[in-house]
Structures are given as C-alpha cells and as structure tokens.
C-alpha positions in Angstrom: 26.4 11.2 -7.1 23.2 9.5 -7.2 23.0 5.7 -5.5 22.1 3.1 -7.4 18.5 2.7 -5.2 18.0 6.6 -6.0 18.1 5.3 -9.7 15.6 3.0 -9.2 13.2 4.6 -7.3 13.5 7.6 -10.0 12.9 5.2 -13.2 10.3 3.6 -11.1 8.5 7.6 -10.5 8.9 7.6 -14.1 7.1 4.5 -15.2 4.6 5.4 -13.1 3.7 8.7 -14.1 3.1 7.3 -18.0 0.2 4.7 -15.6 2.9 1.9 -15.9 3.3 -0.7 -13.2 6.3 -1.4 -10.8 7.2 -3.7 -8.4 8.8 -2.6 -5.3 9.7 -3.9 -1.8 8.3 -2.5 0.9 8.5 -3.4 4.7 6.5 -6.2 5.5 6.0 -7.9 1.2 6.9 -6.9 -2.5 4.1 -4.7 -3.3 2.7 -4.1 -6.7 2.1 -0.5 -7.6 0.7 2.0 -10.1 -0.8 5.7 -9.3 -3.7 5.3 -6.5 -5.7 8.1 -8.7 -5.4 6.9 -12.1 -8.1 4.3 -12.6 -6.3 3.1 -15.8 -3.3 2.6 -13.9 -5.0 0.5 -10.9 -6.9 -1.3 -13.6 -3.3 -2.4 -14.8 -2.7 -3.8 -11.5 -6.1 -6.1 -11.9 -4.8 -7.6 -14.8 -1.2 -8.2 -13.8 -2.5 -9.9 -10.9 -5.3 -11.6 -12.6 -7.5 -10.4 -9.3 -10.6 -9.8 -9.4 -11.8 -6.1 -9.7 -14.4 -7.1 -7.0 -11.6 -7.2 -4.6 -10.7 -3.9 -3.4 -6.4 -3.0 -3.1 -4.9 -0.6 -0.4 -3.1 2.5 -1.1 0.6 3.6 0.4 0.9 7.3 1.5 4.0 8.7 1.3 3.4 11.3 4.9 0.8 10.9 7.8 -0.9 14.3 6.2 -1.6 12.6 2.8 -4.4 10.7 4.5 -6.6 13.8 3.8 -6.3 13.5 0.4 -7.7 9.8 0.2 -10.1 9.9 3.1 -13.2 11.8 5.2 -15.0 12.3 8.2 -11.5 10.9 9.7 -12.1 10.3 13.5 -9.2 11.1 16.2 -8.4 7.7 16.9 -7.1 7.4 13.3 -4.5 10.4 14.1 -3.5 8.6 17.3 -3.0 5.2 16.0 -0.7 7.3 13.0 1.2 8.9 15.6 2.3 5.6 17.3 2.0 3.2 14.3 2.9 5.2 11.0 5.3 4.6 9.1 4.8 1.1 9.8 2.7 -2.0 9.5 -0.7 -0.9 10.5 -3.1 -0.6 7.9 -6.4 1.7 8.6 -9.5 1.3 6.9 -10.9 4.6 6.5 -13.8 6.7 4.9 -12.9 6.8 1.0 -12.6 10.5 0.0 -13.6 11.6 -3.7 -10.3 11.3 -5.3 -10.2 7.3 -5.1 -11.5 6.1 -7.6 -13.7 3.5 -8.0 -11.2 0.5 -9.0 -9.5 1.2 -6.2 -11.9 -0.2 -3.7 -14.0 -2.0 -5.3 -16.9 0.2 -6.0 -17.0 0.3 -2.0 -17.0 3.8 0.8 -14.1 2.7 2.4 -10.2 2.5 1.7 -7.7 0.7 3.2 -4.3 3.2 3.7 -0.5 2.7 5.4 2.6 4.9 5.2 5.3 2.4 5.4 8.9 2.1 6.6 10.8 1.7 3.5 12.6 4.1 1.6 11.2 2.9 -2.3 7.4 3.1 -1.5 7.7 6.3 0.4 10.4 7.6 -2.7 7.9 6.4 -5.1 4.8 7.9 -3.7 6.7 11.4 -3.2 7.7 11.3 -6.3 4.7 10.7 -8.2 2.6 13.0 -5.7 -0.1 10.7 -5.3 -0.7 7.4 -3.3 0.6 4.6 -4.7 -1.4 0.8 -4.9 0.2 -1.2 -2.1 -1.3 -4.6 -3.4 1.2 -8.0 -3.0 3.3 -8.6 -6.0 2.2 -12.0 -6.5 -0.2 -13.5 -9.2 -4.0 -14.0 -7.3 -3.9 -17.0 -5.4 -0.5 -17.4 -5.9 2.3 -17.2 -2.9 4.0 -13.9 -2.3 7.1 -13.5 -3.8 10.7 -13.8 -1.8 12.8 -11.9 -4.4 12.5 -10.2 -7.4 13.4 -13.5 -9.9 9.9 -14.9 -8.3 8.2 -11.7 -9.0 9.3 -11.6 -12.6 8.3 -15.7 -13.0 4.8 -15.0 -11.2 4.0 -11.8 -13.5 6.3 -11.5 -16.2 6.5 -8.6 -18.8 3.2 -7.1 -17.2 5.3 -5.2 -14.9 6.8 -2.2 -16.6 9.7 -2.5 -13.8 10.8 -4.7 -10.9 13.1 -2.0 -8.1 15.4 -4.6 -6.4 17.7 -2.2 -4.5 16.6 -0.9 -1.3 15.7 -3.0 2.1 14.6 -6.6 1.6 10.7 -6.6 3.3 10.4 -9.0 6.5 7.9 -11.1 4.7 4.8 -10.6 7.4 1.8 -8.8 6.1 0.5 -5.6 8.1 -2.1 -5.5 10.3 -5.8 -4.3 9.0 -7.6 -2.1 11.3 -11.1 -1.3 10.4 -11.5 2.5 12.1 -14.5 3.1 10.7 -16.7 1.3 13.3 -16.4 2.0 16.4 -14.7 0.3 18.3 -12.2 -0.3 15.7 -12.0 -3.9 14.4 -9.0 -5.4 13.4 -9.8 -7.5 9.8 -6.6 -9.5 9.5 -4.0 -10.0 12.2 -0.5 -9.2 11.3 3.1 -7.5 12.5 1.4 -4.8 14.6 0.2 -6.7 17.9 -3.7 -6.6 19.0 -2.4 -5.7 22.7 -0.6 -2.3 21.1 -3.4 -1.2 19.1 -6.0 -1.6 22.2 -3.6 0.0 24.8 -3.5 3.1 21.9 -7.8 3.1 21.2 -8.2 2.7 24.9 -10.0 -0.4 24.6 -10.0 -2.8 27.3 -7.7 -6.3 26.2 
C-alpha cells in the first residue's frame, strides 16, 4: 500500500511533468520547483517568486551521475567533494552543460547543482527524469517559509501543489562552492563547514 508521502511525491511528478510548480521540503529550506530543462517551467518559478530572471536558480539532481547531464569540463575535485558531501548541503557551482537552459542561470556559463538528503526532492527529480529547480519557496525578498501554511500565504495559487509529508528541512541554507576557479571559492557560507571542504580540496585552512 502506497504511503501517504509516496502520494505526494507522485501527484507532485505529475504536476511537474504538465511544467507546473510544486513546493517541497528539502533538507536544509522549502524549495520551490519545476523541471530544470523546461524553460517554460523555470520561467513559472520567476513569476511565482516575483524574482528577477537576472538572478540565476540552482538545480537538485536526483544521483551523483546526473551531474553529467547539467555540467562540462567537470574537474576531479567536483567528484571528491560529491563523494564526501552528496547527498547533502553543499552546493557546487559548475560549468553549465547544453541542456540548461538559459532561464535557468541567468543567461550565465555556470550552474549551481546539489543532490540532497531528502526523500521528496530526490523522489521528485527521479520521477520526472530531469533536475529539478531547487530555488527557496518564499516570495523575493520575502523570509523563507517554516511550514507549508506560510508557503501558501507567501505564494498562493501560483503553486500547482504544496508536498507537506516527508521530513521537515532544518532551516539552514547549503553551502555554495564555486568549483570552477581554482582554488574553489566558497560564495555563501552555510551547513557544510569551510574546515571540511578545505581538508577535502587539499587546501591549507
């Protein structure tokens, strides 16, 4: 018999294979999601948000192997930092392959990707095959939603479905590593510590 969380996360696959828009915890906020490769469905994202397509949004891969589906020229300390990191909260910014799309990163060459640790992102991307938009699910500018009820208050009917079964996130934003400079640079500091991601790159603390 089907859970009640395997329910969701299938209506949720669904809404987001017609380019709808779902809501979904994840392990560190509620993200905010649509298909990563249809540019229709990103652009939805935009709008619910009210953000501004100049800002780029990170994509959520359901395996460690999907990464060479969104990225190139990938360097070896990407693979190492998956090993240890992935799924977790470490975000890499890598080399944007030619399936992004534009929308995605903001007209930009690189793309920010994380496999989390949470069963309804990873079940959602799965599902729907492709990488899914790991944006927050709060309005721009706006704080990020505790619970669902917020979510729905912040964004209303622009979201096609809000999944509220499944873990409740811890409510601290990942960590952004830029890995495409060398060495890598970390962009925003978050639940992944500087010290672990140095002893991992081999870079002196």
């Amino acid at each position: 018999m089907m859970s009640e969380l395997d329910k969701q996360i299938e209506r949720g696959i669904a809404v987001l294979k017609t380019g709808g828009v779902v809501a979904y915890p994840t392990d560190t906020l509620f993200g905010l999601g649509a298909d990563g490769f249809n540019s229709k469905a990103v652009r939805r994202v935009f709008a619910a948000k009210k953000r501004p397509l100049s800002e780029a949004v990170p994509l959520l891969l359901a395996d460690v192997a999907d990464m060479e589906r969104v990225a190139v020229d990938v360097p070896d300390v990407v693979w190492r930092l998956a090993q240890v990191f992935w799924p977790g909260a470490l975000t890499l910014v890598v080399w944007r392959g030619p399936a992004v799309p534009d929308v995605v990163t903001a007209g930009g060459p690189r793309v920010a990707v994380r496999v989390p640790r949470h069963p309804v992102p990873l079940g959602l991307a799965r599902g729907l095959g492709a990488p899914l938009v790991g944006t927050s699910a709060n309005r721009h500018g706006a704080p990020n939603p505790r619970t669902p009820e917020e979510i729905i208050a912040q964004l209303g009917k622009a979201v096609g479905l809000v999944i509220t079964s499944g873990p409740h996130p811890g409510g601290i934003e990942s960590t952004v590593l830029d890995v495409t400079v060398d060495p890598p640079r970390i962009m925003r500091q978050g639940a992944v510590a500087r010290v672990d991601i140095e002893e991992v790159c081999g870079l002196a603390p």
